[in-house]
DSSP file (Angstrom, degrees, kcal/mol; ACC not computed):
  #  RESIDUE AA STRUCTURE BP1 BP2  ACC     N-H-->O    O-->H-N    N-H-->O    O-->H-N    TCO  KAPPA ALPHA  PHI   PSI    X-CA   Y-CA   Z-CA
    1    1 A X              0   0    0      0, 0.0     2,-0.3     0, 0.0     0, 0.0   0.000 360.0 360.0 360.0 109.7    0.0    0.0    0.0
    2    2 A X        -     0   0    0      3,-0.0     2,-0.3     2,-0.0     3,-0.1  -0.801 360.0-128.3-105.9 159.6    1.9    2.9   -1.3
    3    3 A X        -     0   0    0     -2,-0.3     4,-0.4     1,-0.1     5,-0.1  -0.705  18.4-116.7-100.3 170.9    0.6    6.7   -0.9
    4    4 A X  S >> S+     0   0    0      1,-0.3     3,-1.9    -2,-0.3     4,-0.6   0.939 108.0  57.6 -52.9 -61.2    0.2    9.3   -3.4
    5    5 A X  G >4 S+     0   0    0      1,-0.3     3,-1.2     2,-0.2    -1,-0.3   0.838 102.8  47.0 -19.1 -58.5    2.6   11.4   -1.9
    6    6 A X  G 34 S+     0   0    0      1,-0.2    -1,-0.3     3,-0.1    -2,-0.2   0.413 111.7  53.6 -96.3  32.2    5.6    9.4   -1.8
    7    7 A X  G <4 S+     0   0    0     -3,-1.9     2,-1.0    -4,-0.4    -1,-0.2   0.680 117.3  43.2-110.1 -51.2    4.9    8.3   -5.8
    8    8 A X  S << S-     0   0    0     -3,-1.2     2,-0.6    -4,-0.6    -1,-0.1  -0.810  82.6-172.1-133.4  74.7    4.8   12.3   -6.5
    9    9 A X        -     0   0    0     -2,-1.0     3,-0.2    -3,-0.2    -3,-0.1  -0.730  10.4-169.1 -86.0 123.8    7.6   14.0   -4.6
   10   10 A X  S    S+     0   0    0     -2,-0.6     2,-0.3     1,-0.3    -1,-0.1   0.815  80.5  27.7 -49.4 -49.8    7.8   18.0   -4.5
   11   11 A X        -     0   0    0      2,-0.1    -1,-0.3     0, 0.0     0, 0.0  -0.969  56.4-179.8-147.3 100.1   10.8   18.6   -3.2
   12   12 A X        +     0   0    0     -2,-0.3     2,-0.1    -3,-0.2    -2,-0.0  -0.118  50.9 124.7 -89.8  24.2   14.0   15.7   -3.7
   13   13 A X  S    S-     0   0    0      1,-0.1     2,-0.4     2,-0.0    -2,-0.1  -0.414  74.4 -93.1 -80.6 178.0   16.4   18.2   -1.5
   14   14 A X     >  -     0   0    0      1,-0.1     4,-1.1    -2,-0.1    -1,-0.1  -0.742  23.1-146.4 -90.3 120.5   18.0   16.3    1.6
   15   15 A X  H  > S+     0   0    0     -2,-0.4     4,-1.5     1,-0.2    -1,-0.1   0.736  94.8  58.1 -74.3  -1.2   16.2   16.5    4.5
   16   16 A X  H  > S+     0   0    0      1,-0.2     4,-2.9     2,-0.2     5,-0.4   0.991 104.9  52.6 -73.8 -55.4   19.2   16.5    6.8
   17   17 A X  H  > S+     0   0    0      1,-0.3     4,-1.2     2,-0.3    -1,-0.2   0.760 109.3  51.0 -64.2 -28.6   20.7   19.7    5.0
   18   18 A X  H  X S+     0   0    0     -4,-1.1     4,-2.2     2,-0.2    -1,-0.3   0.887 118.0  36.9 -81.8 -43.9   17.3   21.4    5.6
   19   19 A X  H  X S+     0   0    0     -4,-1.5     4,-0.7     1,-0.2    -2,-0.3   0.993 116.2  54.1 -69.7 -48.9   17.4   20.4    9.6
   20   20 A X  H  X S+     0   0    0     -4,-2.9     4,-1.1     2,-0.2    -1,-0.2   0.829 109.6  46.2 -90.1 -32.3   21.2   21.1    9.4
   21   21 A X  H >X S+     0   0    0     -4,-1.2     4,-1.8    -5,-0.4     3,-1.1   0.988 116.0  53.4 -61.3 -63.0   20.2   25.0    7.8
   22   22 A X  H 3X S+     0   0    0     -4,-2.2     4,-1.1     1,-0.2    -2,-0.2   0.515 106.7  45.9   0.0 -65.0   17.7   25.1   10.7
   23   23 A X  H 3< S+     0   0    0     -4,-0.7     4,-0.3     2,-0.2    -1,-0.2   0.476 111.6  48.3 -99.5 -36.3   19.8   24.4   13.4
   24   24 A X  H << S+     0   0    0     -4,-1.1     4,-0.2    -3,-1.1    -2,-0.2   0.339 111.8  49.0-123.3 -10.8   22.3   26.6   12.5
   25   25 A X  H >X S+     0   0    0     -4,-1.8     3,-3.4     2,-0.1     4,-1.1   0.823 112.8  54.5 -82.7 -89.9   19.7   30.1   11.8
   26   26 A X  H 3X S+     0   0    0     -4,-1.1     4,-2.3     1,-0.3     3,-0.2   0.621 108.9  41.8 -39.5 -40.1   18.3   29.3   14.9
   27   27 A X  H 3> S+     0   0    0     -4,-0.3     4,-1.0     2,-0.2    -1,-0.3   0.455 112.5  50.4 -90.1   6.2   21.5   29.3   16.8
   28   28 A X  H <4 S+     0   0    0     -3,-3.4    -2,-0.2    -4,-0.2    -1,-0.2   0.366 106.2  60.5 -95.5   5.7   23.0   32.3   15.3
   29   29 A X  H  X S+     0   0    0     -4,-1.1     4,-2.7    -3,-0.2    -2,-0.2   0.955 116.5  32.1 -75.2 -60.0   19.5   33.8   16.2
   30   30 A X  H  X S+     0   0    0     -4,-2.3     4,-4.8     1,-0.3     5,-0.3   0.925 111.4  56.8 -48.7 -61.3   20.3   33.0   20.1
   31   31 A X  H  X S+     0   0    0     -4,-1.0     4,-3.0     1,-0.2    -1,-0.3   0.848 112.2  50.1 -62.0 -22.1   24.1   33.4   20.4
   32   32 A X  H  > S+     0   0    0      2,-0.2     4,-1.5     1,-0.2    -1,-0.2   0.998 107.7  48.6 -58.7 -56.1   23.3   37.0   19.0
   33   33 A X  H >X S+     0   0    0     -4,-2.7     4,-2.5     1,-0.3     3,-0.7   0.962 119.1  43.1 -56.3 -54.0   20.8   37.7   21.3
   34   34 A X  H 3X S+     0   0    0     -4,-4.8     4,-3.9     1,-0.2    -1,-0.3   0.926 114.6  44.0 -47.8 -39.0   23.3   36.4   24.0
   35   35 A X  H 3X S+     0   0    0     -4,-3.0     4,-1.4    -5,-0.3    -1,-0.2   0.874 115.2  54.0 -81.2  -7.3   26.4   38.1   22.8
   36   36 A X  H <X S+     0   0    0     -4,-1.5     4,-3.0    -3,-0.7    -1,-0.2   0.884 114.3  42.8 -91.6 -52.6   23.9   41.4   22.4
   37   37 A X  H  < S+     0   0    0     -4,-2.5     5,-0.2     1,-0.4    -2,-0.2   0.865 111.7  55.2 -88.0 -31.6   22.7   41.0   26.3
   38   38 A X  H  < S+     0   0    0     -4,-3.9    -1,-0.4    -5,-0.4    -2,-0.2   0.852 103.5  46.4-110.7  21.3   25.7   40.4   27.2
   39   39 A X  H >X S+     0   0    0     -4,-1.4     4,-4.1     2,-0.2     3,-0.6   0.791 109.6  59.7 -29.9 -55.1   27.4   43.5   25.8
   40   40 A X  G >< S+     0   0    0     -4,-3.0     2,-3.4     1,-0.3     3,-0.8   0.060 109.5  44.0 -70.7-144.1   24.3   45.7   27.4
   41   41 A X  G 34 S+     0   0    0      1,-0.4    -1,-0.3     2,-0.1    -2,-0.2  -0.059 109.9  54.0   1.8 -12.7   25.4   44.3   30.8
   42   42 A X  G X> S+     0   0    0     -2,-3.4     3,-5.4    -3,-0.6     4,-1.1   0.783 117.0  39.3 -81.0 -85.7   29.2   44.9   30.2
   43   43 A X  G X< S+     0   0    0     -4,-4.1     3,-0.8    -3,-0.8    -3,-0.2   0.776 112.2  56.2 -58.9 -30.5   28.4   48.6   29.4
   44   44 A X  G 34 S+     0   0    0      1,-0.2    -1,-0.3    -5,-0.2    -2,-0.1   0.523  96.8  63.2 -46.3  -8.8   25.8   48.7   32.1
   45   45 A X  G <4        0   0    0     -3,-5.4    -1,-0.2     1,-0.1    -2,-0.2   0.781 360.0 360.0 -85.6 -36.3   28.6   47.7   34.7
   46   46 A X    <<        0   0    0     -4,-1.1    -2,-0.2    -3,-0.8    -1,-0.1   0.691 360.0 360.0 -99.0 360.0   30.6   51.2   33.8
């Protein structure tokens, strides 16, 4: 029993390389926000 879907594929990119893209936006999203906060708290010290 196959489904339609996997007969009629949209998109043949890799899904690792899409998780891998992912993974690596989201965590330059964070460490920014970190290295950002902790700039403001450096200059908040003086």
């Amino acid at each position: 029993m196959s489904h339609e879907f996997e007969k009629d594929v949209q998109s043949k990119r890799n899904d690792f390389l899409d998780g891998a893209v992912g993974f690596v936006v989201s965590f330059g999203f964070f460490a920014t926000v970190f290295i950002v906060a902790v700039i403001v708290e450096l200059v908040g010290r003086f």
